[in-house]
N, C-alpha and C positions, 0 to 999 in steps of 0.2 A: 504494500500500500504506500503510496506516493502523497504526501501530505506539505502544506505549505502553512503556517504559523506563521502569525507577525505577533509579537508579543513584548512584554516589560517583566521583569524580576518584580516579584510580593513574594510578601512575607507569610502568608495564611491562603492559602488556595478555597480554604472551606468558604469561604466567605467573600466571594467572588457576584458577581451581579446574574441574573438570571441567564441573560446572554451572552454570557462569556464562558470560554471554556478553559481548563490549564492542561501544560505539558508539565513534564519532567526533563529535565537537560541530565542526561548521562553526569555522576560523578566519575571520570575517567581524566584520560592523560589527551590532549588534545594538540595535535600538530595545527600551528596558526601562520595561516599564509598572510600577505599580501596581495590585492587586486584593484591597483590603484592604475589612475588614468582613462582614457577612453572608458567609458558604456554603453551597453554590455558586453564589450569584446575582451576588455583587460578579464572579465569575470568569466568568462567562456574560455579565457586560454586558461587563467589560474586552475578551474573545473579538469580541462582537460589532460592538463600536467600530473594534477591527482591522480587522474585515472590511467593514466601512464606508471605512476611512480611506483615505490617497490614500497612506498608505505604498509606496515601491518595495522589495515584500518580494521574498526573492532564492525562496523557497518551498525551501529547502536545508535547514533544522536551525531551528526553533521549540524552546524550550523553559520548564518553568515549577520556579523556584523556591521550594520549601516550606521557608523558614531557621524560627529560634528566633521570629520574630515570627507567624509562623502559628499556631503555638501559643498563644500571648497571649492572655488571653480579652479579647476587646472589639478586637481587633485583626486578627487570623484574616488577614497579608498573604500573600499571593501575587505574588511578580515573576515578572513574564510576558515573557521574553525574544525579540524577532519578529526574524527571520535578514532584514537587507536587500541591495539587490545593490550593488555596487561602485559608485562613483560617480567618474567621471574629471575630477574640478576640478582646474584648470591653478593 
C-alpha cells in the first residue's frame, strides 16, 4: 500500500480532531539525503540514486522533509529521510 501523509509532530495522538488521522514514524536509524535545487527533478534524481544505492533500507517509514529552506528561492531543499534496518556491530 502506497500512502502519502502530510503531517506535524504532537504530542498525544488520542486527542486529535475528528478528521484527522496519525502515523507512527519508525524509531530507527535513518540515512538523510539532500535534494536541493530545481523541482521536482533535484527530488526524482535524489529518489532514484536510492534506489540504485546498496543502502540496507529497512522499507519501514521513508520520509521527506519540506523545512524553511524549500522555500528559499535558488535553494528549493528537500531532506529525504531513507528508514535502514538494524545493524548488529559488536
Amino acid at each position: 500500500m502506497k500512502r502519502l501523509t502530510i503531517g506535524y509532530k504532537v504530542e498525544d495522538a488520542d486527542n486529535l480532531p475528528e478528521n484527522m488521522a496519525h502515523t507512527h514514524v519508525q524509531r530507527q536509524d535513518y540515512a538523510m539525503m539532500s535534494a536541493a535545487g530545481a523541482q521536482p527533478q533535484s527530488l526524482i534524481e535524489t529518489w532514484s540514486a536510492i534506489w540504485q544505492s546498496d543502502l540496507e533500507r529497512s522499507f519501514k517509514t521513508d520520509f521527506e522533509i519540506y523545512g524553511p529552506r524549500f522555500f528559499q528561492d535558488g535553494v528549493n531543499e528537500i531532506i529525504v529521510a531513507v528508514g535502514l534496518k538494524e545493524t548488529n556491530a559488536s
